[in-house]
C-alpha positions in Angstrom: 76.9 25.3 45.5 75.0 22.4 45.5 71.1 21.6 44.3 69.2 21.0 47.6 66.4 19.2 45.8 68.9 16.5 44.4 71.0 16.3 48.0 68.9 15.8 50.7 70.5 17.7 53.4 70.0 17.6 57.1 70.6 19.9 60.2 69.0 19.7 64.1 68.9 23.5 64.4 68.5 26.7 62.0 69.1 29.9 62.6 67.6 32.5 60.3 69.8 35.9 60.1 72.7 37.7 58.3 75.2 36.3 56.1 77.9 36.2 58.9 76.9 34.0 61.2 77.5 31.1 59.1 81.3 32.4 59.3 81.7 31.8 63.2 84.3 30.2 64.7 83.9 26.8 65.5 81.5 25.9 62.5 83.2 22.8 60.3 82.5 20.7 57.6 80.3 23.2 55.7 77.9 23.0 52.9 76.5 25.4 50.6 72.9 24.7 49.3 70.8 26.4 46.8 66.9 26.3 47.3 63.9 28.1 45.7 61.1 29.0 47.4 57.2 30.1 46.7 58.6 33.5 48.9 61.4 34.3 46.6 65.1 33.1 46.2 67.3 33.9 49.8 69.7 36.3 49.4 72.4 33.8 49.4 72.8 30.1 50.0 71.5 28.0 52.6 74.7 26.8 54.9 74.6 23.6 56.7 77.8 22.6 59.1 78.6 21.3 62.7 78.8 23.1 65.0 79.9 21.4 68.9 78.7 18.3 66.8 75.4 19.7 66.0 74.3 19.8 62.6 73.2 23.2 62.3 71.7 25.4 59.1 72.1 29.0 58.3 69.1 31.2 56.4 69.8 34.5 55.0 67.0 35.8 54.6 67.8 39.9 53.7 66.5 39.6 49.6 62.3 38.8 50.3 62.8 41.2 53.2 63.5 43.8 51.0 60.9 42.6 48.4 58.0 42.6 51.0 59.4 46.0 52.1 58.2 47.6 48.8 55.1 46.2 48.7 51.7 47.8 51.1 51.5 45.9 53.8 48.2 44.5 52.5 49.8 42.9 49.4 52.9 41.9 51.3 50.8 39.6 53.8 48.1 38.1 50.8 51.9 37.6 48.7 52.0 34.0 48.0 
């Protein structure tokens, strides 16, 4: 996995969602990239690749869902 703050990665289009759909068919030349976040770390990797010769990124985004889940909903909307 590579450090996203050292590479400085690139994509037209991101798609936030499940850890799938960076799987599909079609998607080449792909890139793993780890980021933090003031939110909380994603539950996995960011993933860039082309897709139809569009650079496109890939957000999962399940681990602070589940965080703000267990919070009230006050403290999960004033969570920096």
């Amino acid at each position: 996995m590579r450090d996203s703050q050292s590479d400085n990665p690139q994509a037209s289009i991101a798609l936030i969602g499940g850890s799938g759909l960076y799987q599909m068919e079609g998607l080449t030349d792909v890139e793993e990239y780890k980021v933090v976040t003031p939110f909380g770390d994603p539950s996995d990797g960011v993933i860039i690749g082309t897709l139809e010769g569009v650079r496109v990124a890939f957000v999962a985004t399940i681990y602070p869902a589940l965080q703000a889940s267990r919070l009230e909903p006050v403290d999960a909307i004033r969570h920096d």
